[in-house]
C-alpha positions as CSV (number, residue, x, y, z in Angstrom):
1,X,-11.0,9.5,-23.3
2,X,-12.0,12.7,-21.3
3,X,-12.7,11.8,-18.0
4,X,-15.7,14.7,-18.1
5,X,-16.9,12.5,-21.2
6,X,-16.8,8.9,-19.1
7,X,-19.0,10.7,-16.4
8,X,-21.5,11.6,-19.1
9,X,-21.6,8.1,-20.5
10,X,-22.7,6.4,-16.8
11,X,-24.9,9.3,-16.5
12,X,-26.9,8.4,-19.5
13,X,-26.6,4.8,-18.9
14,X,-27.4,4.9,-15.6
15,X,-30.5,7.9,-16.4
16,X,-28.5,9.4,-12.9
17,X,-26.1,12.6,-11.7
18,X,-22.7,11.7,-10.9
19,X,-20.1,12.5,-8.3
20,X,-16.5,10.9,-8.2
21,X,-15.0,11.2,-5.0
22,X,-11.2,9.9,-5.7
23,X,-8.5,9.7,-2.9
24,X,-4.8,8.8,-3.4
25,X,-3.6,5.4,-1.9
26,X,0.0,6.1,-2.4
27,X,2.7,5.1,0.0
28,X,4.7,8.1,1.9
29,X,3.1,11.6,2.1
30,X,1.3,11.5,-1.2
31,X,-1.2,9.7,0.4
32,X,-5.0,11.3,1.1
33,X,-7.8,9.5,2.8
34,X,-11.7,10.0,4.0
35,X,-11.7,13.4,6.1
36,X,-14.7,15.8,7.0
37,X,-13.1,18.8,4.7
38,X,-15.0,17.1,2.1
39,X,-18.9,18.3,3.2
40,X,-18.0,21.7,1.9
41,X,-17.3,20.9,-1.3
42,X,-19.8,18.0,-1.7
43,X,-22.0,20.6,-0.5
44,X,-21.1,23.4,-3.6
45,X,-21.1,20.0,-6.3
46,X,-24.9,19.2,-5.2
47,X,-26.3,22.6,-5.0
48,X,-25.1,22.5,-8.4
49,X,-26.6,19.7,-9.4
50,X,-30.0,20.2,-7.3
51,X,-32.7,17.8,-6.5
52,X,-32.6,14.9,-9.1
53,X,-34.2,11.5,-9.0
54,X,-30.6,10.0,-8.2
55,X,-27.1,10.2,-7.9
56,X,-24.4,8.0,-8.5
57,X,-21.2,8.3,-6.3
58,X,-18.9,6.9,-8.4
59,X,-16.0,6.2,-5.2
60,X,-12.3,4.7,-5.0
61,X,-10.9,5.1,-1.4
62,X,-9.0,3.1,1.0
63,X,-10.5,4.8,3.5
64,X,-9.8,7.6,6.4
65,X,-12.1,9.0,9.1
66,X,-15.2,7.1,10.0
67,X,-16.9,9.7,11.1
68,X,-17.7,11.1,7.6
69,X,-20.2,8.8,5.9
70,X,-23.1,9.4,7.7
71,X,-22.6,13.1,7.4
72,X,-21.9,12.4,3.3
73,X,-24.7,10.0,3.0
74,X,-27.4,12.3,4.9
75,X,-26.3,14.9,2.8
76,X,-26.5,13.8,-0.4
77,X,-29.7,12.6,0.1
78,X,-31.6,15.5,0.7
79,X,-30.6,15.8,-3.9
80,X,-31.4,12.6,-4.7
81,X,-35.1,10.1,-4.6
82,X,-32.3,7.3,-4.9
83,X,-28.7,7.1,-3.9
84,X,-25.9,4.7,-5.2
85,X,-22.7,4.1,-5.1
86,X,-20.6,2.6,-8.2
87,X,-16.7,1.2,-7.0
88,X,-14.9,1.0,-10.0
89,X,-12.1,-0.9,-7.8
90,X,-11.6,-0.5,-3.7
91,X,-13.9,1.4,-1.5
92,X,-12.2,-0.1,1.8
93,X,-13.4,1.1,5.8
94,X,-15.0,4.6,6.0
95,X,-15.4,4.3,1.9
96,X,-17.3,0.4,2.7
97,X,-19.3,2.5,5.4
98,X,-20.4,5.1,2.6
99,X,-21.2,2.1,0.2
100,X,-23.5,0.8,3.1
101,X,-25.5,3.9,2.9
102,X,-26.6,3.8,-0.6
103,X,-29.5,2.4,-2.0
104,X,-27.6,0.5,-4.5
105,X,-23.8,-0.7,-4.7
106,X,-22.6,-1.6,-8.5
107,X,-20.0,-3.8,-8.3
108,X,-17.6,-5.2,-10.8
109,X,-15.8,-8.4,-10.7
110,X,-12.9,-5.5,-9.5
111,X,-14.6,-4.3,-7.2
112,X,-14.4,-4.9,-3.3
113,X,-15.4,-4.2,0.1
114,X,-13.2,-4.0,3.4
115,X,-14.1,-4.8,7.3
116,X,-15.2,-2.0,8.9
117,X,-13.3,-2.3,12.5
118,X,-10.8,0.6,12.6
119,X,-8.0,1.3,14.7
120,X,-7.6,4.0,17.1
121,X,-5.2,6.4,18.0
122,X,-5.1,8.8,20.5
123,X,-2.7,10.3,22.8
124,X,-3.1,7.7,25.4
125,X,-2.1,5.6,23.1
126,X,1.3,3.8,23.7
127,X,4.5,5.5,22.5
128,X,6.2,4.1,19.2
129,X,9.7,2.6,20.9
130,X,10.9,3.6,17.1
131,X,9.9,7.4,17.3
132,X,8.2,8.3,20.2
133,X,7.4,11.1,19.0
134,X,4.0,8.8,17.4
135,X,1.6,6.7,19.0
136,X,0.8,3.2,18.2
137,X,-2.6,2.2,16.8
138,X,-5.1,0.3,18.2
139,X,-7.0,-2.5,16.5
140,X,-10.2,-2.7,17.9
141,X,-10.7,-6.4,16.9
142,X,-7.4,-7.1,18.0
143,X,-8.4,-6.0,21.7
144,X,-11.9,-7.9,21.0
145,X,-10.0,-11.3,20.0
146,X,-7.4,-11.5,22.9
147,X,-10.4,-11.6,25.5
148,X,-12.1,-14.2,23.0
149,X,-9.2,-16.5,22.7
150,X,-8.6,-16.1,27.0
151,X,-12.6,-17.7,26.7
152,X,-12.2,-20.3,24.2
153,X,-8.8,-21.2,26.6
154,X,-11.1,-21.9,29.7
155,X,-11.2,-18.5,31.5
156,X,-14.4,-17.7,32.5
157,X,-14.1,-16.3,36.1
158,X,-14.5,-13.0,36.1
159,X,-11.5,-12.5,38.6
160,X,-9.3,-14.3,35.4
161,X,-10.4,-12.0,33.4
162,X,-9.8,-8.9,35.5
163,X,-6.2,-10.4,35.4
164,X,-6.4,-10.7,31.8
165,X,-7.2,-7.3,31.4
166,X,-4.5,-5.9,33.5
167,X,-2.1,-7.2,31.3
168,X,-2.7,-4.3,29.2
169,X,-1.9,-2.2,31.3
170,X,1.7,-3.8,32.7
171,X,2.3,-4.2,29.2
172,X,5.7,-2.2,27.4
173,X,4.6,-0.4,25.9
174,X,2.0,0.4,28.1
175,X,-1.7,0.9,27.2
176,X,-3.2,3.7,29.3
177,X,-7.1,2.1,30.7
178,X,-8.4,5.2,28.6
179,X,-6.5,4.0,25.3
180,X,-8.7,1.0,25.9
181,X,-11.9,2.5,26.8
182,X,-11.6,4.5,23.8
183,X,-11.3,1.5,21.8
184,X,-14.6,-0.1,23.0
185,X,-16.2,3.6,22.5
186,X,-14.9,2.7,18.7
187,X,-16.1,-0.4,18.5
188,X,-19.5,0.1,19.5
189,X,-20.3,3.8,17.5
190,X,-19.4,2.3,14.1
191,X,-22.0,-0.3,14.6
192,X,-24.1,2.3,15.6
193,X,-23.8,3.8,12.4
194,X,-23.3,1.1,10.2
195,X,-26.5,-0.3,11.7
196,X,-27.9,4.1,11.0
197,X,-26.4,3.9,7.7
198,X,-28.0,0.6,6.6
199,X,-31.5,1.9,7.7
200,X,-31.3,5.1,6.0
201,X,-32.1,2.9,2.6
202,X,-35.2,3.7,0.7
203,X,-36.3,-0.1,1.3
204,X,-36.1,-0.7,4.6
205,X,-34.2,-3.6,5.3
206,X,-35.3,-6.3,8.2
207,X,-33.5,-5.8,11.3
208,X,-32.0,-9.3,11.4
209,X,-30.3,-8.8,8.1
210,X,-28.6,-5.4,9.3
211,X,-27.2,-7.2,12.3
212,X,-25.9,-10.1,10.1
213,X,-24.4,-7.2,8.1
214,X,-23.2,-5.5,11.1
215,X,-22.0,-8.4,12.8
216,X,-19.7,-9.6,9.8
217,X,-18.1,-6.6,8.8
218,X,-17.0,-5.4,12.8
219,X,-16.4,-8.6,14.5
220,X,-16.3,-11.8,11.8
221,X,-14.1,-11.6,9.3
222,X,-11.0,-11.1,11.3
223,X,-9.1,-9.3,9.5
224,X,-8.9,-5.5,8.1
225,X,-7.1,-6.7,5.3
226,X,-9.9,-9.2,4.1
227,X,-11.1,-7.7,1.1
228,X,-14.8,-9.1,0.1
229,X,-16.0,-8.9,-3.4
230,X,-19.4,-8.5,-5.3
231,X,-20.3,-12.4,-4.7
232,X,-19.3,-13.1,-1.2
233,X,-20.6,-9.4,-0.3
234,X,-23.9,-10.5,-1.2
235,X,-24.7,-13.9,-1.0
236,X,-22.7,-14.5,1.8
237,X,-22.6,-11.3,3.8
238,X,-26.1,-10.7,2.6
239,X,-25.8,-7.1,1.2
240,X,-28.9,-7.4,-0.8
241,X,-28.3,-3.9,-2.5
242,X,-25.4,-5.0,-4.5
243,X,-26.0,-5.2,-7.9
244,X,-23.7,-6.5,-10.6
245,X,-22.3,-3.8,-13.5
246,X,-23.6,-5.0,-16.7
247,X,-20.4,-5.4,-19.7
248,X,-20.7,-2.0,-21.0
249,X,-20.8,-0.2,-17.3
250,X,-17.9,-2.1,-16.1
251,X,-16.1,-1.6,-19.0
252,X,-16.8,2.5,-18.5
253,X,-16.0,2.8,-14.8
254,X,-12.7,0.8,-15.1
255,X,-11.9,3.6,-18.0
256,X,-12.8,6.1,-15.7
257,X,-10.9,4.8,-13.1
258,X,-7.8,4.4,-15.1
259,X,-7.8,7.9,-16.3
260,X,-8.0,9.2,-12.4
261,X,-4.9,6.2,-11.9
262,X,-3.0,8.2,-14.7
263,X,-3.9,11.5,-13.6
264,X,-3.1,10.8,-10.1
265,X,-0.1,8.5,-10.3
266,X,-2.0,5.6,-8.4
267,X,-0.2,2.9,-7.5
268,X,3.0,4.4,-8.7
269,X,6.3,4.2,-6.0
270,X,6.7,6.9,-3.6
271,X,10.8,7.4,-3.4
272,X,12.5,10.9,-2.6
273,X,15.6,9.7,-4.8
274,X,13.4,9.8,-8.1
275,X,11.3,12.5,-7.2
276,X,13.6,15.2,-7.3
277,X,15.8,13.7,-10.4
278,X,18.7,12.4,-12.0
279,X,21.5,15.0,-10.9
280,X,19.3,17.7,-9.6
281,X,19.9,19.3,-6.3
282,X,16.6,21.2,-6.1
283,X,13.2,20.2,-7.4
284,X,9.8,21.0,-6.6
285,X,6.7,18.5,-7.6
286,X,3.1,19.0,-7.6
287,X,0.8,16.2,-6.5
288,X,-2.8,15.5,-7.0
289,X,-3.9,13.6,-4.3
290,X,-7.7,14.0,-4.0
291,X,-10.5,14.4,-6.2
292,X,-14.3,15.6,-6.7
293,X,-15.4,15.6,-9.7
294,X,-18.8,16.2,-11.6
295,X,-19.8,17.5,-15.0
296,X,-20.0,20.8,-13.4
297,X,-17.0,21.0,-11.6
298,X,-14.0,19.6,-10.7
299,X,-12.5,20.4,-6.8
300,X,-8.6,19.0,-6.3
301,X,-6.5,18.4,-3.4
302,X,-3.1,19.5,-4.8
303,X,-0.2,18.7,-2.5
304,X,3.3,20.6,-3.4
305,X,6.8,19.0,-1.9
306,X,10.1,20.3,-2.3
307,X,13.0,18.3,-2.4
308,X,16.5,18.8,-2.2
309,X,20.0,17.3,-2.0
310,X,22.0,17.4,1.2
311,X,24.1,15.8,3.8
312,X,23.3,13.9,6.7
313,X,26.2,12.6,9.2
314,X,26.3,8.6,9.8
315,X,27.9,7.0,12.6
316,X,30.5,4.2,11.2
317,X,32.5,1.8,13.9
318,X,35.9,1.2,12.9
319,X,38.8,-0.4,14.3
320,X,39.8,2.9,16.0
321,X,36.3,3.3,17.1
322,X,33.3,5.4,15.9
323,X,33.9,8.1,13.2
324,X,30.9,10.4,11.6
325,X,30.9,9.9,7.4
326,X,28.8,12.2,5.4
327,X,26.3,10.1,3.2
328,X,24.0,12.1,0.4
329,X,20.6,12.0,1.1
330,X,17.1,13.8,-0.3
331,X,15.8,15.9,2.0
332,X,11.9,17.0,1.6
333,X,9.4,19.1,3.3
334,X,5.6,19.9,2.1
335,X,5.1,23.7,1.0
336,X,1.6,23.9,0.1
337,X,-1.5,21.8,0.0
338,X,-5.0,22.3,-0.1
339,X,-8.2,21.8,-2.0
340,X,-8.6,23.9,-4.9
């Protein structure tokens, strides 16, 4: 079915305006996540729409930068008397951060939630001793659970943990004191605002049950690749404005969802070798890898990569020592991309 058609049919189930916000979670480059060129276009999709009683945000994301939802969520607002969010499957970090600004999150027994504790990466960062030419992440959690397990060991003193500290920095690779500093900067502005996000509801919420919320998905859960669904989220995290899909509604946003999977290759394996073809030399492949979508209008970020055959010289010992051997291999190099 018509993907415009399964937007109509939540529409008039749900008596709400929808907008699907779609981003690729392939492996390799045809990958897309959370990033602020998206206010522009959200911005074009809602004057469109104009001030209705609610909107739906019908989202699938692994997630991207985390400085995004509350500049989405505040915006979408100022259309809608009520804001949800439906996740037809994962709405993981920034896209758990947009769910926590809705007045409503529908959840199927698909759906699910991530931790919200991101990694950083900047260019104090240490050096990849792979390629230097990138930086290696830093879990913020991971920083925040080495000084937890030196308490839980006994160290207390603060001259122990000084030391502890330092051990950072006489590490190889090396983590630059700013590298650090900028993951406890992280740390503490997401739970500024997943704390602002969580208070921007309709209902206000108590202050102790944002905090438990706040606490669980930044510090407790221990993992960024703990994945929470509708139950847990709920009863045990204590999102109160989850609400379960009813039979016919999950059944609709699964559809939908497929038809983006199809449509966008979801899921599907990333490999140079069967991207340009069975004996081709030169190919060139268009990607959707993003998508905003209403009954109005449809915004895409296309990605275009051209691939081609070649050479590359390997280094092969022997007994008469090294000798260079051709070996074929795909070369590729992005074109064009862009949202259209």
């Amino acid at each position: 079915m018509p993907k415009k058609e399964l937007i109509e049919q939540i529409e008039k189930a749900r008596n709400s305006k929808v907008i699907t916000y779609i981003t690729s979670d392939r492996k390799g480059p045809v990958n897309a996540r959370i990033a602020m060129d998206i206010i522009p276009i959200f911005s074009k999709q809602l004057r469109q729409i104009g001030k209705v009683p609610q909107i739906d945000l019908f989202l699938y994301s692994t997630g991207g930068d985390t400085m995004v939802p509350w500049r989405l969520v505040s915006m979408i607002r100022e259309y809608c008397d009520k804001f949800s969010v439906l996740v037809p499957y994962k709405a993981h970090s920034a896209a758990t951060m947009i769910a926590l600004g809705a007045d409503e999150i529908v959840m199927s027994d698909l759906s699910e939630l991530s931790p919200i504790d991101p990694s950083t990466a900047n260019i104090f960062n240490p050096q990849d001793p792979k390629n230097p030419q990138n930086r290696i992440p830093i879990s913020t959690e991971e920083v925040m659970s080495y000084f937890d397990l030196a308490k839980k060991v006994g160290i207390k003193d603060e001259k122990e943990l000084a030391e502890i500290f330092r051990k950072f920095i006489d590490a190889k690779p090396q983590i630059h004191p700013l590298a650090l500093g900028n993951v406890n900067r992280t740390h503490n502005l997401i739970r500024i605002l997943a704390t602002r996000l969580l208070k921007s509801h309709k209902q206000p919420m108590p202050e102790e049950e944002i905090k438990k919320i706040v606490d669980y998905l930044t510090e407790k859960l221990y993992s960024h690749q703990y994945f929470i669904g509708r139950k847990e989220a709920k009863n045990d995290l204590g999102i109160k404005t989850i609400t379960y899909a009813d039979e016919n509604l999950a059944q609709i946003m699964t559809q939908l969802f497929e038809e983006y999977q199809k449509e966008m290759e979801l899921g599907k394996l990333w490999n140079p070798e069967n991207e340009l073809g069975e004996n081709q030399v030169l190919n060139k492949k268009d990607y959707k890898i993003a998508s905003i979508e209403s009954t109005q209008k449809e915004n895409l970020f296309e990605l275009v990569i051209e691939y081609k055959k070649g050479q590359i010289q390997i280094t092969q010992q022997t007994p008469q020592g090294p000798i260079q051997v051709p070996q074929d291999k795909v070369m590729w190099r992005v074109i064009a991309q862009g949202w259209k």
